[in-house]
N, C-alpha and C positions, 0 to 999 in steps of 0.2 A: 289672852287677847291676841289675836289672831293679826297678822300685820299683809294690806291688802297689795294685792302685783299690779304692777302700774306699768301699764306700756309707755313709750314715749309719745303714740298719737293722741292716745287715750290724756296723759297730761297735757299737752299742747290744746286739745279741744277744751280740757276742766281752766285754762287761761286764758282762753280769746274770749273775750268780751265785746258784747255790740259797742258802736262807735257812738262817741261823744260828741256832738260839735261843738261842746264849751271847751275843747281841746284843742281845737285846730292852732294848728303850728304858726300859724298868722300873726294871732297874739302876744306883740313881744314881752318881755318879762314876765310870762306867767311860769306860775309854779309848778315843776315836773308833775304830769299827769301819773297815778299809780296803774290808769287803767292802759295807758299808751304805753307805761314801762312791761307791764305785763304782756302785752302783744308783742313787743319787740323780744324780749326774754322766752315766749312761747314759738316766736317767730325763727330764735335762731336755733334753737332745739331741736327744731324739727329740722331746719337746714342740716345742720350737723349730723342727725340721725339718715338723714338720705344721703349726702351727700360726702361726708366727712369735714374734719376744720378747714381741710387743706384749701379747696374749695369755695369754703365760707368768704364771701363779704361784705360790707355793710352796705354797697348799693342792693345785695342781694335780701338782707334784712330789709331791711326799708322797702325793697318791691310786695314782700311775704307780709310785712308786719302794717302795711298802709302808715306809716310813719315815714316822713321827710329825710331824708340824711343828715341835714344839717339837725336835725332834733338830736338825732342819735348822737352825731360828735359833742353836740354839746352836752350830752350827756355820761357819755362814755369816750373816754382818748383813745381807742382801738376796740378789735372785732374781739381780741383776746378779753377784754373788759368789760364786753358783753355778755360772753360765755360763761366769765367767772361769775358775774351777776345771776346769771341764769340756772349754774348747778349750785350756785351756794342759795339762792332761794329755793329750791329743787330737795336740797340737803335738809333746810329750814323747815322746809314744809312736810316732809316723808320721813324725817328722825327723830323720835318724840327723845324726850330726857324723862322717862317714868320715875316713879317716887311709888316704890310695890315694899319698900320697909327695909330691905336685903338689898347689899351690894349685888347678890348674887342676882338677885330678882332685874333689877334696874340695871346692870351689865348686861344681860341677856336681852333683855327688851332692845338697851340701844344699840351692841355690836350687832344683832342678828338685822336690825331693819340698815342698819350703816353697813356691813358685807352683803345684805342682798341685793341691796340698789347700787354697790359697784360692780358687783357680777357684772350688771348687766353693760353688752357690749358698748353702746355709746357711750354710759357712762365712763364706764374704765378707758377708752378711747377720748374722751373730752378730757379726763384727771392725766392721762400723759401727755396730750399735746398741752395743757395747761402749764406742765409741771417742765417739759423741755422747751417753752417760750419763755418759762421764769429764768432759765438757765443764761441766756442770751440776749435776757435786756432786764437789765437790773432793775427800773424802775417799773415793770410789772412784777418783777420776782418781790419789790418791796410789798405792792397789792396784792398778789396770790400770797402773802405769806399770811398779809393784816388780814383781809376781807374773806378768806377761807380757810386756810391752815391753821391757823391759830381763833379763829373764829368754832372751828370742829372739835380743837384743843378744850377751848371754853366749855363748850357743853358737855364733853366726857369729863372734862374736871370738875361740873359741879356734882355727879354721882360718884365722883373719888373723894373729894370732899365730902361729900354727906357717909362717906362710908367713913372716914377715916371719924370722923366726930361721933361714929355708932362704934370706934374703937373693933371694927372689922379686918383693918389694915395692919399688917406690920408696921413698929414704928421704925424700923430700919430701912425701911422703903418708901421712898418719896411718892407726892401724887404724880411728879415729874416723868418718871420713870416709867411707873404703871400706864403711862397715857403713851411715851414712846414704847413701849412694845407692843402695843393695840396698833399704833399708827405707822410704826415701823412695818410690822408686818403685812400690812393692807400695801403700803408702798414699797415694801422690797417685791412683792408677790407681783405690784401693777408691772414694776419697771424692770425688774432683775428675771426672775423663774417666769414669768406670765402661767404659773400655776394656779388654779381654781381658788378664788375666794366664796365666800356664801357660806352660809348658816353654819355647814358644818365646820369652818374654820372658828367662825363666831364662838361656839360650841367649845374649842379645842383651849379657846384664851379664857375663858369663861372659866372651864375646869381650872384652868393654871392659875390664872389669879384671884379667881375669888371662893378655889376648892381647893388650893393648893395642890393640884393636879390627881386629884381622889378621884373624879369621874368625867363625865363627860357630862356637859348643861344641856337643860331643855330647852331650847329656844322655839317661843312662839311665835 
């Protein structure tokens, strides 16, 4: 199964949704709309791919996104917690967690579509400014750790898990482990070497931990 390329406008158009008016920001206490979160989250995507974070602000959301400002604050406590919203539903929506019988099978499916969508420039350009605002204000570093890092941790561990109960796994190797050197290396590569990630890296961790480095995987 074939995993499809997704540009950033091409996304941002598959999440603008026509306008509600049982949404309007008027109405106080109503329940966050999914279709006004979606505009804002598509709205800042795009911001960032034209413009980069540096740039980014929520008055400028809110111009893009036809959402209020004061909606957004009350939704989000900064422009960085917007962002995180937007790749981690981005991440949610474009990484499946396949169930093909074989660690092997179901590591391949999820590192190769999880290293193609950071190749790509904005993305690996949003995962670092993300990752040096966590650095510098602790209480987004607590968010970026909950709402994404460990949120991406979850889903590669339940294909570790499910290998480790098909007794695939060394039992001298934690699921722990196996999940930091997938995501080690995706993060040393973003922030350290800025060396090429994508499929053929995917490919490389494939072999190692789930060929025990005999070859090299097919990722579709």
């Amino acid at each position: 199964m074939s995993v499809p390329h997704f540009e950033p406008v091409r996304l941002v158009s598959k999440w603008t949704l026509p306008s509600d008016p049982m949404t309007d920001q008027s109405r106080p206490g109503r329940k966050r709309s999914e279709q006004s979160r979606l505009a804002i989250l598509a709205a800042t995507l795009d911001l960032v791919a034209e413009a980069g974070y540096g740039t980014l602000t929520v008055e400028g959301i809110a111009a893009r996104s036809g959402v209020g400002k004061q909606t957004i604050y009350r939704w989000w406590p900064s422009k960085a917690d917007v962002l995180l919203d937007a790749l981690a539903t981005k991440a949610d929506l474009f990484v499946p967690i396949p169930d093909e019988g074989t660690f092997r099978a179901d590591l391949a499916g999820f590192l190769g579509s999880t290293f193609e969508l950071g190749e790509k420039a904005q993305v690996a350009d949003t995962l670092r400014a993300l990752m040096a605002q966590a650095q510098i204000d602790p209480d987004f570093g607590k968010r970026f750790r909950e709402d994404f890092l460990n949120r991406r941790r979850e889903a590669l561990g339940t294909i570790v898990e499910r290998a480790r109960e098909r007794d695939e796994l060394p039992a001298e190797v934690s699921s722990r482990t196996v999940i930091d050197v997938v995501f080690g290396t995706l993060w040393y590569r973003l922030l350290a070497t800025r060396e090429p990630i994508g499929r053929d890296l995917a490919g490389e961790l494939v072999a190692l931990l789930a060929d025990h480095g005999a070859s090299t995987a097919e990722i579709r």
